[in-house]
N, C-alpha and C positions, 0 to 999 in steps of 0.2 A: 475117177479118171475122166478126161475130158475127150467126147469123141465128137464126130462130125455127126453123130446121131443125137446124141446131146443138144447139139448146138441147135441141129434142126428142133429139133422136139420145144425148144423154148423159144424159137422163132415162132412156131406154129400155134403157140399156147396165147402166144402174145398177140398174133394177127387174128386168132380166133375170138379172143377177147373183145380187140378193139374193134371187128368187124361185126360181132354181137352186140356191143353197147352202141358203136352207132346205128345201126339197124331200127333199135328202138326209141335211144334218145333224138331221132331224125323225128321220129312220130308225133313220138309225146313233148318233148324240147321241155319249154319254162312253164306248161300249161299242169304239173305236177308236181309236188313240195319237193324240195328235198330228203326229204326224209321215203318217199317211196320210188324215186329213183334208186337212193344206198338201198333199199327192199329189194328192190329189182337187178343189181348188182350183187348181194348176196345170194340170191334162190338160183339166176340166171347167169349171171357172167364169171361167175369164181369158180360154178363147177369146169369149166370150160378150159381154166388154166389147171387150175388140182387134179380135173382127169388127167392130164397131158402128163404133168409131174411125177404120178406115184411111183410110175415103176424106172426112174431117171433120177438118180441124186444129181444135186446142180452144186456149181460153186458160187463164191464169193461173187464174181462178176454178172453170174446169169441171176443171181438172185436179187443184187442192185438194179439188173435191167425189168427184172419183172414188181420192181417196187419201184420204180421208176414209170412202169407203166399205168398202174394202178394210182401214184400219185397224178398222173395226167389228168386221168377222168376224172381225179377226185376235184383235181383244177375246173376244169370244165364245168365242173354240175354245179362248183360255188361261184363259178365265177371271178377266179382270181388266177394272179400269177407267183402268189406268197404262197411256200408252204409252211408258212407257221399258220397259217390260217388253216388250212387241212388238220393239221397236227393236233 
């Protein structure tokens, strides 16, 4: 069922995320592979969303938004605007 606490809870999942990943990728930017950024997105930014979610089932639309958001950064770190490139 879909509540306003819901809604919240994936708002805040998603602002927590991308206020985490910029925080750091503002620091370190292009000066680290790719491959230990997606490190530092695993250990660091996905607990961030996962805590928020466990005790929340989401639907169909919250869960396009929060793979929506995750393809962002995943934009970001390759540098593109294709995601079959991500994919």
């Amino acid at each position: 069922m879909l509540t306003l606490d819901n809604l919240s809870v994936v708002d805040h999942a998603t602002a927590s995320f991308y206020r985490a990943f910029n925080a750091v990728f503002g620091i370190i930017g292009r000066s680290c592979s790719e491959e230990v950024v997606l490190q530092f997105i695993n250990s660091k930014y996905m607990p961030c969303v996962l805590y928020a979610l466990e005790a929340c089932p989401i639907n169909k639309t919250q869960e396009n938004s929060l793979e929506f958001t995750i393809n962002k950064v995943l934009m970001k770190i390759f540098r593109t605007v294709s995601l079959d490139v991500i994919m």
